[in-house]
C-alpha beads as a LAMMPS data file, in Angstrom:
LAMMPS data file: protein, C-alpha beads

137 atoms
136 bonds

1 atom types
1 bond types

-500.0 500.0 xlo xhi
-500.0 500.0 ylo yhi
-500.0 500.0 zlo zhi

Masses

1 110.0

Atoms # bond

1 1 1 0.000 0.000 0.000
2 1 1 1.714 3.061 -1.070
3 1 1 1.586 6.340 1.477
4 1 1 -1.611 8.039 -0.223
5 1 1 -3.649 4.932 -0.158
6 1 1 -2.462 4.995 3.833
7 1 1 -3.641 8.615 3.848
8 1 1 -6.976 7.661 2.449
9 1 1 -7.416 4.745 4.140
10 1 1 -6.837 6.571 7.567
11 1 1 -9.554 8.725 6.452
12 1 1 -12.099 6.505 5.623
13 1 1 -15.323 6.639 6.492
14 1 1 -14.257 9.183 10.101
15 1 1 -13.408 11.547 7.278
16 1 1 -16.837 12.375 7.159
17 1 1 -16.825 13.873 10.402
18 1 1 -13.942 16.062 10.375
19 1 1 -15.141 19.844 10.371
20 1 1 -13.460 22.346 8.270
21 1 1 -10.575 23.379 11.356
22 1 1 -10.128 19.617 12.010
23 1 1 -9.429 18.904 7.978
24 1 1 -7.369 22.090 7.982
25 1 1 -4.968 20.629 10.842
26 1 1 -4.967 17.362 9.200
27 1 1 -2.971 18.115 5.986
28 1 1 -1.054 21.047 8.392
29 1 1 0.103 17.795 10.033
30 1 1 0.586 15.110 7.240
31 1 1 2.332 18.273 4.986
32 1 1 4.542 18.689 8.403
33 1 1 5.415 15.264 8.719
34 1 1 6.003 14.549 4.805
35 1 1 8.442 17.692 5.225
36 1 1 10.288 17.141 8.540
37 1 1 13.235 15.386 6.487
38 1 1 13.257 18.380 4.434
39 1 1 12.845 15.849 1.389
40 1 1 9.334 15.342 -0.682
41 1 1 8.883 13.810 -3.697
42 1 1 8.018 16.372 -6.785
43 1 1 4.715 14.762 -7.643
44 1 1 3.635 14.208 -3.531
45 1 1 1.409 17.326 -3.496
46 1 1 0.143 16.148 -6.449
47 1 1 -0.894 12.703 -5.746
48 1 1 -1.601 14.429 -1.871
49 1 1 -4.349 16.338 -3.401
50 1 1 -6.093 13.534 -5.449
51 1 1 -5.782 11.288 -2.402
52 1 1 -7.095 13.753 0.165
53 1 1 -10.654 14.089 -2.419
54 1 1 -12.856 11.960 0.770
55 1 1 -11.870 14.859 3.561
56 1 1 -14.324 17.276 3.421
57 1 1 -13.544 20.970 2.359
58 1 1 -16.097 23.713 3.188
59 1 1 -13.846 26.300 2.157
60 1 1 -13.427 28.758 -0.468
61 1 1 -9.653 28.166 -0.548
62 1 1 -9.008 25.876 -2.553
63 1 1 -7.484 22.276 -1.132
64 1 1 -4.637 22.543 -3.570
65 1 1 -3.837 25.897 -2.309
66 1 1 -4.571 25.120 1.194
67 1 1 -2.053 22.457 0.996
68 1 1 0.774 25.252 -0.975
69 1 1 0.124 27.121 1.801
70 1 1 0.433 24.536 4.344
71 1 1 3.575 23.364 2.833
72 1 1 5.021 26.885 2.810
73 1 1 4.036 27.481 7.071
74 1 1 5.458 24.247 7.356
75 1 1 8.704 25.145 5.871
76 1 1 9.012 27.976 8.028
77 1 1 8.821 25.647 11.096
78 1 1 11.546 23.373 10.295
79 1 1 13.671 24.245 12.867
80 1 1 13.059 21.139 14.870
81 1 1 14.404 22.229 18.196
82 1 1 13.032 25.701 18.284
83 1 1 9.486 25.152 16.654
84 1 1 7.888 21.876 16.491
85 1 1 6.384 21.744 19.748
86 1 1 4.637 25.378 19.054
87 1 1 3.725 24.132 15.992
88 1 1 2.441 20.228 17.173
89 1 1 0.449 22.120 19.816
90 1 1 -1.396 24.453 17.114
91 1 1 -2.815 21.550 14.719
92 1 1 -3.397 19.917 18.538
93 1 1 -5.388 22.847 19.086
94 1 1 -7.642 22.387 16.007
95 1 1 -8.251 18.583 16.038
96 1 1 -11.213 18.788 18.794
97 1 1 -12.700 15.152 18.618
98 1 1 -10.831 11.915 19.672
99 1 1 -11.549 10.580 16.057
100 1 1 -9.911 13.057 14.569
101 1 1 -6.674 12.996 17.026
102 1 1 -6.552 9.476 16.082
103 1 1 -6.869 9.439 12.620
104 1 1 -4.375 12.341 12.198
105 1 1 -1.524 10.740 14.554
106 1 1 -1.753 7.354 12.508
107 1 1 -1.536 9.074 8.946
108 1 1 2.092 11.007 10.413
109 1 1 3.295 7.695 12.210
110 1 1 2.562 6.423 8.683
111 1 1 4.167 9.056 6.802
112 1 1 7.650 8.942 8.827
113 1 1 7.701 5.149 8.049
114 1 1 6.763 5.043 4.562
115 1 1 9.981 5.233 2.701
116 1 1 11.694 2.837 4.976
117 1 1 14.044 4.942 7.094
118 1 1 12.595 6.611 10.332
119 1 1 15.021 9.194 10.983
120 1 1 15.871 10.292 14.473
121 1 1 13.701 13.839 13.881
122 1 1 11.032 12.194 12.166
123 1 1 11.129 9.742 15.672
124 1 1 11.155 12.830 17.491
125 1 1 8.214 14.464 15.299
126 1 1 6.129 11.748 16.126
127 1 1 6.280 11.699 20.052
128 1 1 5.890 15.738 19.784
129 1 1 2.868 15.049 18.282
130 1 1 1.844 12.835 20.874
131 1 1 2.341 14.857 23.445
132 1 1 0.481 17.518 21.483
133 1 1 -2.092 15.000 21.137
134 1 1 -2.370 13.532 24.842
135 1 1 -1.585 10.227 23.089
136 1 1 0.561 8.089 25.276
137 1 1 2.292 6.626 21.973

Bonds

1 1 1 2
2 1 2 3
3 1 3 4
4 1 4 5
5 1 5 6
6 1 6 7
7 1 7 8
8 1 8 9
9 1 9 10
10 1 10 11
11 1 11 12
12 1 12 13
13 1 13 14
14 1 14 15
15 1 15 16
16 1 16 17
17 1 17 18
18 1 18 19
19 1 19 20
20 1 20 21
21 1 21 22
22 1 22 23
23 1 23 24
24 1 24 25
25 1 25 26
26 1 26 27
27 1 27 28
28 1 28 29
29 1 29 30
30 1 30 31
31 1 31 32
32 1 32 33
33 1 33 34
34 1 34 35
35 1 35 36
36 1 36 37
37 1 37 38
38 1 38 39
39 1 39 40
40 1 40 41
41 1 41 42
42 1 42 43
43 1 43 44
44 1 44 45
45 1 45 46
46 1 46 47
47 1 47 48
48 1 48 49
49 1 49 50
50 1 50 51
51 1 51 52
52 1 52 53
53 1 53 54
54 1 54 55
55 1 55 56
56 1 56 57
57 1 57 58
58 1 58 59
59 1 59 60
60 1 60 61
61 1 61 62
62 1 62 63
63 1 63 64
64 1 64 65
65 1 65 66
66 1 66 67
67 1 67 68
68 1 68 69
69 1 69 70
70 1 70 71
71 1 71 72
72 1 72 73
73 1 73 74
74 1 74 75
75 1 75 76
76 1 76 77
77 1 77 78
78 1 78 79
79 1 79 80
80 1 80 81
81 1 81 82
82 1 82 83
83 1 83 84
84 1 84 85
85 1 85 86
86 1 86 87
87 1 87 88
88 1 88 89
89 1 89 90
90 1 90 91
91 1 91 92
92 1 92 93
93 1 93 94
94 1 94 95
95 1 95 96
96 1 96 97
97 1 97 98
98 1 98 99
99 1 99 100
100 1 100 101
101 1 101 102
102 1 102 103
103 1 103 104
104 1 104 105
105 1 105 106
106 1 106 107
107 1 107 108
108 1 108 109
109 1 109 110
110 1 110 111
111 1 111 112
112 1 112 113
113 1 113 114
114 1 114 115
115 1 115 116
116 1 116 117
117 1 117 118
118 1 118 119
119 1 119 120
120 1 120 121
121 1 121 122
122 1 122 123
123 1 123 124
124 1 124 125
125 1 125 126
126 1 126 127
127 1 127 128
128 1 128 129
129 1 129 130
130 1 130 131
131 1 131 132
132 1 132 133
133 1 133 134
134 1 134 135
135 1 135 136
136 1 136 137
């Protein structure tokens, strides 16, 4: 199963549910997590936005853009040391229901692992986010 099936399949049928704020700090966190490494493949985003179709989007940003955007804030925050928990604690902030949490924190653990190698900051990524998350890991 290659990552954007994973991301689709975490979605499933909970992606229903996820409000506008909660699908907004979903692809803050999968873009995050994709770009911790500071290395994404050119047609990700791409494939990212055809995958992400079943999470709903009330807005009148477009999802392509929203994930530009997202990629761009994410970039910005890269600085492991000095931002990530800041940043972890935001998207914490904006994933309200349990589902959601869930669902978001598997699609990163997912996304560190996918291309074999789970660097030490994409290790450390993850248990920021659990913190973030209140997940015990």
């Amino acid at each position: 199963m290659g990552l954007f099936d994973f991301i689709a399949d975490c979605l499933g049928e909970n992606a229903d549910d996820f409000s506008q704020t909660e699908s907004e700090a979903f692809i803050d966190a999968v873009v995050y997590a994709m770009l911790i490494d500071r290395r994404i493949d050119s047609n990700e985003e791409e494939e990212l936005a055809r995958q992400l179709d079943r999470l709903p989007w009330q807005s009148e940003v477009l999802k392509m853009d929203y994930v530009k955007s997202s990629s761009q804030e994410a970039g910005r925050n890269l600085s492991f040391e000095q931002k990530a928990a800041e940043y972890c604690a935001g998207i914490a902030g904006r994933l309200q229901r349990e589902a959601a949490r869930e669902v978001t924190l598997r699609a990163c653990r997912n996304i560190v692992r996918s291309d074999g190698e789970l660097k030490p900051v994409e290790q450390a990524l993850v248990r920021e986010l659990c913190v973030a998350l209140g997940d015990s890991e």
